[in-house]
C-alpha positions in Angstrom: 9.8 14.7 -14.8 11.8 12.2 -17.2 14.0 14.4 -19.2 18.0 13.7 -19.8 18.3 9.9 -19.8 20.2 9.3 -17.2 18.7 11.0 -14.7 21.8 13.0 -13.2 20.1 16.5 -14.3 17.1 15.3 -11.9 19.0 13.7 -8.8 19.8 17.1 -6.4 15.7 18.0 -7.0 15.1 14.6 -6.4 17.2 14.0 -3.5 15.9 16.9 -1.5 12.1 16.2 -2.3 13.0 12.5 -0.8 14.9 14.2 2.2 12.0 16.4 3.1 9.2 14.5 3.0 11.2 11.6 4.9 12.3 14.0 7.1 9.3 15.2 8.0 7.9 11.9 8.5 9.9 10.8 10.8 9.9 14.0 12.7 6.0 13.6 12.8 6.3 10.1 14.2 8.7 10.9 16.6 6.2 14.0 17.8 3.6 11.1 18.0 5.4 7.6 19.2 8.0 9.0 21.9 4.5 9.9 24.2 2.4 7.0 22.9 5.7 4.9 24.1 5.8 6.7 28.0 1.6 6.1 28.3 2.0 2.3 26.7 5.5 1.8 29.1 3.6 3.3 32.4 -0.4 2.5 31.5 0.0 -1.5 31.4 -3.7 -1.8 30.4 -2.8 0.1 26.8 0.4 -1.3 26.1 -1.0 -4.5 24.1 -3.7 -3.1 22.8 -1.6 0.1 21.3 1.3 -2.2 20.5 -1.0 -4.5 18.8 -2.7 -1.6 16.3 0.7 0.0 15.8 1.9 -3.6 14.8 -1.5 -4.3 12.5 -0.8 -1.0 10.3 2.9 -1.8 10.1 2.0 -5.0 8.4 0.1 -3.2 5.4 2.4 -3.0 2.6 4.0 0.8 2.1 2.5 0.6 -1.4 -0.8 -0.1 -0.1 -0.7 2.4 2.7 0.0 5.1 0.4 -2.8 4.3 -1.9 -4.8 4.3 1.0 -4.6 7.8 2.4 -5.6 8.9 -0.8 -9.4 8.3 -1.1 -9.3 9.0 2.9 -8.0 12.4 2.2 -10.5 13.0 -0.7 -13.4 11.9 0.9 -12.3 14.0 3.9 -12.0 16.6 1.8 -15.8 16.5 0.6 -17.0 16.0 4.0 -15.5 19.0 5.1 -15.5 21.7 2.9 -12.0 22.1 3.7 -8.8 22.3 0.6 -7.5 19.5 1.6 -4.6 18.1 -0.3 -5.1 14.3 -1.2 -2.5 14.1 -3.3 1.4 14.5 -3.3 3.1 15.5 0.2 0.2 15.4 2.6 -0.8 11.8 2.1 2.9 10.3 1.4 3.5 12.4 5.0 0.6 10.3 6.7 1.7 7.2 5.4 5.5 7.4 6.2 4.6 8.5 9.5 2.1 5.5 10.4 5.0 3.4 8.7 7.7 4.3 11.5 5.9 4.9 14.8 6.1 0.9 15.5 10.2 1.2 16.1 9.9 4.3 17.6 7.3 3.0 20.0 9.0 -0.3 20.6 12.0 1.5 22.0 10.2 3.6 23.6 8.5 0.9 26.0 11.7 -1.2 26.5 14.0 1.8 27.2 12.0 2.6 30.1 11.1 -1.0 31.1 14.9 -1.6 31.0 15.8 0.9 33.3 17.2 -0.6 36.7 14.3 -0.5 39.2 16.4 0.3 41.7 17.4 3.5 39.9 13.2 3.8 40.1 13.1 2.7 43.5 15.8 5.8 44.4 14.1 8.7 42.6 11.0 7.7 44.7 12.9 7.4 47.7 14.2 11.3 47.7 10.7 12.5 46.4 10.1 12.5 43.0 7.2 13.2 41.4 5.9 11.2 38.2 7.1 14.0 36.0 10.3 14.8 37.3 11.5 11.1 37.5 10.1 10.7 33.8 12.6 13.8 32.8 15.8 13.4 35.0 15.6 9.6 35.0 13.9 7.3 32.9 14.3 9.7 29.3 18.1 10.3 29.7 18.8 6.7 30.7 16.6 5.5 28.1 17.8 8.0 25.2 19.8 5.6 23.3 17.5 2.8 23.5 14.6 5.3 21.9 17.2 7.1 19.3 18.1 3.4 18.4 14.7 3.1 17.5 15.2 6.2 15.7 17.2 5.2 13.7 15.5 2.1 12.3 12.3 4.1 11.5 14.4 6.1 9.6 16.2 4.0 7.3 12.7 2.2 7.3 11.1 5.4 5.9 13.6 6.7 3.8 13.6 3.3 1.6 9.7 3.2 1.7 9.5 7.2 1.1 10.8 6.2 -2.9 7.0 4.5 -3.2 5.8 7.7 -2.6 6.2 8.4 -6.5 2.8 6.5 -6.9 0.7 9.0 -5.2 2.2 12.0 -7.2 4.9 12.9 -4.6 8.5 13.7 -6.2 11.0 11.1 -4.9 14.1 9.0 -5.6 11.5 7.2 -6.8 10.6 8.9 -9.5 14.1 7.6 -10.7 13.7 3.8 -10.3 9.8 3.7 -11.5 10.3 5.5 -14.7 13.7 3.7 -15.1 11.5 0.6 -14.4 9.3 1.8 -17.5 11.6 2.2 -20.1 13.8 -0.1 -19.2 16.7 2.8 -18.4 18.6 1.0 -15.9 21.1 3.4 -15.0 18.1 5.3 -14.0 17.0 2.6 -12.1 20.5 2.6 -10.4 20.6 5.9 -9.3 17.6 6.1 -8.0 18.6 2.7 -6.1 21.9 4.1 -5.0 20.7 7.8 -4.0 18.1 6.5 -1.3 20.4 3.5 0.1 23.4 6.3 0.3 20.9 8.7 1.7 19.2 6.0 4.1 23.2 5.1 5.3 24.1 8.8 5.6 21.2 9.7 7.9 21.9 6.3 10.2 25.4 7.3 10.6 24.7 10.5 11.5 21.7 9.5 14.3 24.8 6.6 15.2 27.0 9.6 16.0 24.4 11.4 18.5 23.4 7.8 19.7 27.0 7.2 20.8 27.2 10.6 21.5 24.6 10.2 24.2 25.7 6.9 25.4 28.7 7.6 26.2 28.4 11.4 27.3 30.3 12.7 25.0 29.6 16.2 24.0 32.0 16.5 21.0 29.9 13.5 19.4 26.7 14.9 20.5 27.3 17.9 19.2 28.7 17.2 15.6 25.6 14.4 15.0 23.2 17.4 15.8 25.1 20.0 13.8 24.9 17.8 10.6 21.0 17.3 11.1 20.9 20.8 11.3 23.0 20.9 7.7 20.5 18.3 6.2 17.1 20.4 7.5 19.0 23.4 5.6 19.6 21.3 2.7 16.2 19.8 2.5 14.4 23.5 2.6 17.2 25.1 0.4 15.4 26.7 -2.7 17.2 25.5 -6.0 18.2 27.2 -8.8 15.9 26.7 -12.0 17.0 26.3 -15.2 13.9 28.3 -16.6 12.8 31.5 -17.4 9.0 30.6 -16.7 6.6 33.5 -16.2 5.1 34.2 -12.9 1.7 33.0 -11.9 0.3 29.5 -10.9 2.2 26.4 -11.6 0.7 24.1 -14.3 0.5 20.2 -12.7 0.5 17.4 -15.7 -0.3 13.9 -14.8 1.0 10.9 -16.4 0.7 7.0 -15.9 3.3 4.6 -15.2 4.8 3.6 -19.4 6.1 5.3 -22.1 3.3 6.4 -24.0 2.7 8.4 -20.7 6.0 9.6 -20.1 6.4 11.1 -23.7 2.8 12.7 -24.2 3.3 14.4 -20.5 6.9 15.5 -22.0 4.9 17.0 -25.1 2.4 18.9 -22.8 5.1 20.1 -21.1 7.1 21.2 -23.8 4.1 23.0 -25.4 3.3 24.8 -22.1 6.8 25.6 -20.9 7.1 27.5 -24.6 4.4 29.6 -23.9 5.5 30.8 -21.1 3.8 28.9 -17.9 5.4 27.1 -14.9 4.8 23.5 -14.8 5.4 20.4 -12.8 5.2 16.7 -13.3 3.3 14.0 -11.3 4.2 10.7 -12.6 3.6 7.0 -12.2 0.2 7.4 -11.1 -2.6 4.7 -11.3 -5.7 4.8 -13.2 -8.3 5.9 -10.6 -6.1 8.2 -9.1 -4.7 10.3 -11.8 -8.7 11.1 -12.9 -9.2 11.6 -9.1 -6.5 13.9 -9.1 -7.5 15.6 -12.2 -11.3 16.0 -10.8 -10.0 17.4 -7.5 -7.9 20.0 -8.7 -4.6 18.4 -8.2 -3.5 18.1 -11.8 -4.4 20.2 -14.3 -4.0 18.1 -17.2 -3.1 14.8 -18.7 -4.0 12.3 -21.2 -6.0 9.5 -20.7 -7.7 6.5 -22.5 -11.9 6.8 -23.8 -11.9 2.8 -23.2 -10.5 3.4 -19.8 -13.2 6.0 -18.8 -16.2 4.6 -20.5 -15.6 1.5 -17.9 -13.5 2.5 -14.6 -14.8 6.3 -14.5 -18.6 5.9 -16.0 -19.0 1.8 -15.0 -20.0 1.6 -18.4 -20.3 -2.0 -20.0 -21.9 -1.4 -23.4 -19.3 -0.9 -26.3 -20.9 2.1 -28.7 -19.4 3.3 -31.5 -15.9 5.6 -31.0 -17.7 9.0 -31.8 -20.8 7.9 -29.7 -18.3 7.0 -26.5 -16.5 10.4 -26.5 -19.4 12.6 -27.4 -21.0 11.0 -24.0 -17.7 11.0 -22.1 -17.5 14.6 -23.3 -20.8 15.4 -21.7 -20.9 13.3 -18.8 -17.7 14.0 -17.7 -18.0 17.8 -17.7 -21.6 17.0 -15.8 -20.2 15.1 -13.0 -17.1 16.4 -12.4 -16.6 19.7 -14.2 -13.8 17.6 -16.4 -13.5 18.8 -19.8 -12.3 16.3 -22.7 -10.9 18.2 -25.1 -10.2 16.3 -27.7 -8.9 12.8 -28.5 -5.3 12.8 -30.0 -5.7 11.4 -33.1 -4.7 7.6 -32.1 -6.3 4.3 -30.0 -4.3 2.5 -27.2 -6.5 -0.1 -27.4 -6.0 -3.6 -24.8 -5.3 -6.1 -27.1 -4.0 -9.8 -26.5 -0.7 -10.6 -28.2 1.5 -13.6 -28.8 4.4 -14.4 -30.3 3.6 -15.1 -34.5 4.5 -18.3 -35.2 3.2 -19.7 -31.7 -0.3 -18.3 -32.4 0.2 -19.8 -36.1 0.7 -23.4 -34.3 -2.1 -22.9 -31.8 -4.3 -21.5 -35.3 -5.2 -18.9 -32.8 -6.7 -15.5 -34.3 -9.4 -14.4 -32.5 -10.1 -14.4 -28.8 -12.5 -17.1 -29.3 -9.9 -19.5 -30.3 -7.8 -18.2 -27.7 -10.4 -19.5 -25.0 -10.5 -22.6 -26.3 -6.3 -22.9 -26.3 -6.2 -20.9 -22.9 -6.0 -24.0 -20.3 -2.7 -25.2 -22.0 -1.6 -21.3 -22.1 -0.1 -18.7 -19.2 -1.1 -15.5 -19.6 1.0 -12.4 -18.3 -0.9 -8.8 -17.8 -0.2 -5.5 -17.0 -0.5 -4.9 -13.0 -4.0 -2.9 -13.9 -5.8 -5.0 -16.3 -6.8 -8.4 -14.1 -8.8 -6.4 -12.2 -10.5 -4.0 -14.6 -14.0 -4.0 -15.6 -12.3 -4.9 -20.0 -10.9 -8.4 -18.3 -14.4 -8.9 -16.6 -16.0 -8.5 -20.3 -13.2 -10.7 -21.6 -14.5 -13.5 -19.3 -18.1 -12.8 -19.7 -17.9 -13.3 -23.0 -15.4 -15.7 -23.8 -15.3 -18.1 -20.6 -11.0 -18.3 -21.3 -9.5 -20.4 -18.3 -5.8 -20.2 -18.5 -3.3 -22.1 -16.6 -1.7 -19.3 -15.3 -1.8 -16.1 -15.1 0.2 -13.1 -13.4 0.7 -9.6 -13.2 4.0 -7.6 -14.3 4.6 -4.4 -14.7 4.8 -3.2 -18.4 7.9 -3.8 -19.1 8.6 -6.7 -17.7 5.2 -8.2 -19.2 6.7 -8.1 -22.4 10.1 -9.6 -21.0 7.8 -12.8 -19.4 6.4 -13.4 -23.3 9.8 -12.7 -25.1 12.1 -15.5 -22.8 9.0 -18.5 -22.7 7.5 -17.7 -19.1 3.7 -16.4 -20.6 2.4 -17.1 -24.5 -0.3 -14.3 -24.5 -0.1 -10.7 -23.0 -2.5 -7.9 -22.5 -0.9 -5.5 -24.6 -1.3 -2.1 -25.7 -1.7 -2.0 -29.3 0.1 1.9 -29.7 3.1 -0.4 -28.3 6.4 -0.2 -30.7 7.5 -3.3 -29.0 4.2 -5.5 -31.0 5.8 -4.3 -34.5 9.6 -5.0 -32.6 8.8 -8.2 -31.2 7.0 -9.3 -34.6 3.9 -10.1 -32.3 0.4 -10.8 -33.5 -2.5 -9.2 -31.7 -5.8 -11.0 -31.5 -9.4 -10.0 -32.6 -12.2 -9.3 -30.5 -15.3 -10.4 -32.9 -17.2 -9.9 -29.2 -16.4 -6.7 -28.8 -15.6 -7.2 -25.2 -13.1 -4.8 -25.2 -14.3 -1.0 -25.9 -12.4 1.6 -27.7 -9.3 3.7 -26.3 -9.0 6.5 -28.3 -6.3 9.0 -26.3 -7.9 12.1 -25.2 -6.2 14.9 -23.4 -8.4 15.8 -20.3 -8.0 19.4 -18.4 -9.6 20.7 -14.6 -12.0 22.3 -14.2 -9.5 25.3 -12.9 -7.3 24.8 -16.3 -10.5 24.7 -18.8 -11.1 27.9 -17.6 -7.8 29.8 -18.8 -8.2 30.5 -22.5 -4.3 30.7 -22.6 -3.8 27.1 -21.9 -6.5 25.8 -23.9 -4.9 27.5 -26.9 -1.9 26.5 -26.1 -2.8 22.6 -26.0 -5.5 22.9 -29.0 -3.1 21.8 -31.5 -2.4 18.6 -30.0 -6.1 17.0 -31.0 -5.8 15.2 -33.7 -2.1 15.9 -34.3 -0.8 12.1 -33.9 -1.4 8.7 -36.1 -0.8 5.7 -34.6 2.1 4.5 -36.5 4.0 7.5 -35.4 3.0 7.0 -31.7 4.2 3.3 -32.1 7.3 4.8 -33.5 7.9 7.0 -30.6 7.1 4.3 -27.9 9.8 2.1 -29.8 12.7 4.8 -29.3 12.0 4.6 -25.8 11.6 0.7 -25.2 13.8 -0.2 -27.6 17.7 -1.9 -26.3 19.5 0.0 -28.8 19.6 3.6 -29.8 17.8 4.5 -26.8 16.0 7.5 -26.9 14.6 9.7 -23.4 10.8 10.1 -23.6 11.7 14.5 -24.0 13.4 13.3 -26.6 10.6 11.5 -28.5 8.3 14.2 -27.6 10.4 16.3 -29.4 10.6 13.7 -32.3 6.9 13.6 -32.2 5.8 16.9 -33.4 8.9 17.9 -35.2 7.1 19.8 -38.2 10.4 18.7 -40.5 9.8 15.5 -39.9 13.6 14.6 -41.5 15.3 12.4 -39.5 14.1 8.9 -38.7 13.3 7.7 -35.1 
């Protein structure tokens, strides 16, 4: 959740969340990699071949193995029968733990390799069996060796374990992502700080029972294990909340990774929280997964684009009329997935292309047709999503543009690239305040390659069926124009006079309507 805008009111939740589920992660591998290392380090026929699959998922990026466990767990799911969580803790669990065993299992095999072999030699000589020279010899002599391993899988997954935002599981992360988004950097720098302090913290201490072990010394033994006894408290501790919510079943909103997201989810939150319900946030999730999420039961409810589910949900490439596309979403969806659309929110964040003003007055470029013809002397700088969506596959069906460059950014920075020279077009979002605060231009589509993204708030199949909650969210369809959407986006993204995306919410559907943004 993105509330104060600093992000101190959110850092103790935060931190524990990121404790846990690294925590529990390296706990898991530990279960897992300590015996994989004594059956690779004594069965010389499995060593390579376990070192080398251990090694080949290590080298899958964190962000990639995340994503990954995801559809796994969902289709798992399905085949099963089985309530299987796929998103949140479960998969961010699997994927940590895959992410440290290759340390842990490195260690493992050198720290018995690297014991003397006459030390070896002498437990067979007065009788040992297999078992009792693994536990009185070869563990104790190899402990620091493996807890050295430990300790880098640790700090490994505790620095990893802030990706875990992405897939809907609370995190430091949380912190830097949405900091990322709306350009809050002190938001970004607590995030950063919390999980390097928190990765340095948890090393020292494992350094402390390393040493401890090393050189036999009880007292250091002994105090390292008593403060990972403090952090497993402090990781299950309940906190206070600062609500009065009712009792009953928590409320889950989704939201994607910019502004718009953050505030609408802040609205929905606001509205529900008034009426009494328990909710929670997921945040910074991707495209396909929030609707996955939402179809499986893992949200309840979150806002999403008609443009956006006519093509990536449906596989839609026809561009009907606005009314046409959401009456059809509105039934298909509910057919194939029990989703209901309930109704759009009064405003289109359509992809558009933008440039700077007077460049696209130089280049005389106004519609997307001119823009192909310009493109080989342009760069163009997108959103990370859009290069690989079915609306830039249109684009290029349509309009053949082949530009010199092109590159993906996350939002914010996208518009950064365009503003300092390093891209002349974006893919923008045309509810953006920054188009109006940049004094861009946005370029037509006399194709109509790109469809129509009228906002529509989506609910489960679970949430469509309390009354309550649809009453409650009701009033939000057709509640918000475009220009006061832009308006809030701009108080968040602006430089100056920063506003927190609660804060617009609350801006949004203030019924005085007073006081300027």
């Amino acid at each position: 959740m993105i509330g104060g805008s600093t992000g101190w009111a959110e850092l103790a939740g935060l931190a524990q969340a990121h404790l846990l589920l690294s925590g529990c992660a390296v706990i898991l591998a530990v279960a897992a990699g300590v015996p994989l290392a004594i059956v690779a380090a004594h069965g010389r026929r499995m060593r390579g071949p376990l070192l080398a699959v251990v090694g080949l998922m290590q080298t899958i990026p964190g962000l990639a193995l995340l994503a990954l466990f995801y559809p796994l767990l969902l289709v798992l799911g399905r085949a099963s029968g089985l309530a299987i969580p796929a998103l949140g803790f479960l998969p961010a669990l699997l994927a940590l733990c895959v992410y440290a065993l290759l340390p842990i299992l490195r260690n493992g095999v050198a720290a018995i390799d690297g014991i003397d072999p006459a030390l070896k030699e002498a437990a067979d000589g007065v009788g040992m069996t297999r078992r009792q020279k693994l536990w009185l010899v070869e563990l104790p002599l190899g402990a620091p060796v493996i807890l050295a391993g430990i300790r880098t899988a640790a700090v490994w997954t505790i620095g990893t374990a802030t990706l875990a935002t992405t897939i809907g599981q609370p995190s430091l992360g949380d912190l830097i992502f949405s900091g990322l988004q709306t350009e809050d950097w002190q938001r970004v720098l607590i995030g950063c700080f919390a999980a390097a302090a928190l990765a340095l913290l948890v090393d020292a201490v494992l350094a402390l029972v390393e040493s401890g072990l090393e050189a036999r010394s009880r007292p250091r033994l002994i105090a390292g294990l008593a403060v990972l006894l403090l952090a497993v408290a402090a990781a299950f501790a309940p906190l206070p909340r600062g609500d009065a919510a009712r009792t009953g079943d928590v409320v889950v909103i989704g939201a994607k990774n910019f502004s718009e997201q953050y505030i609408l989810a802040e609205a929905i939150e606001q509205r529900l929280r008034a009426a009494g319900y328990r909710t929670a946030r997921r945040d910074n999730l991707g495209s396909a997964i929030a609707y996955r999420a939402l179809a499986a039961g893992d949200i309840a409810v979150y806002v999403d684009y008609s443009g956006t589910l006519w093509s990536n949900v449906l596989g839609r490439t026809d561009t009907p009329p606005a009314d046409v596309m959401l009456r059809r979403l509105e039934r298909d969806l509910a057919a194939r997935d029990g989703v209901r659309l309930l109704g759009a929110l009064g405003f289109e964040n359509a992809y558009t292309f933008a440039m700077k003003r007077d460049r696209a007055r130089a280049l005389g470029i106004a519609t997307l047709d001119d823009l192909a013809r310009a493109a080989p002397r342009l760069r163009l700088a997108s959103d990370l999503e859009f290069l690989s969506r079915p609306e830039w596959r249109a684009v290029q069906a349509r309009y053949h543009p082949a530009f010199a460059d092109q590159r993906s950014y996350s939002p914010t920075f996208m518009y950064r690239a365009l503003a300092d020279g390093s891209a002349d077009v974006i893919s923008a979002f045309s509810s953006d305040g920054r188009i109006a605060a940049m004094d861009l231009v946005t370029i037509a589509d006399p194709r109509a390659a790109l469809p129509h993204y009228d906002a529509v708030l989506l609910l489960s199949r679970r949430a469509a069926a309390d009354p309550g909650l649809v009453a409650v969210l009701r009033p939000l369809v057709g509640a918000i124009d475009i220009g006061r959407m832009r308006m809030a986006n701009g108080m968040v993204d602006r430089d100056a006079a920063k506003r927190s995306p609660a804060q617009a919410a609350r801006w949004l559907f203030d019924t005085k309507r007073a006081r300027g943004p």
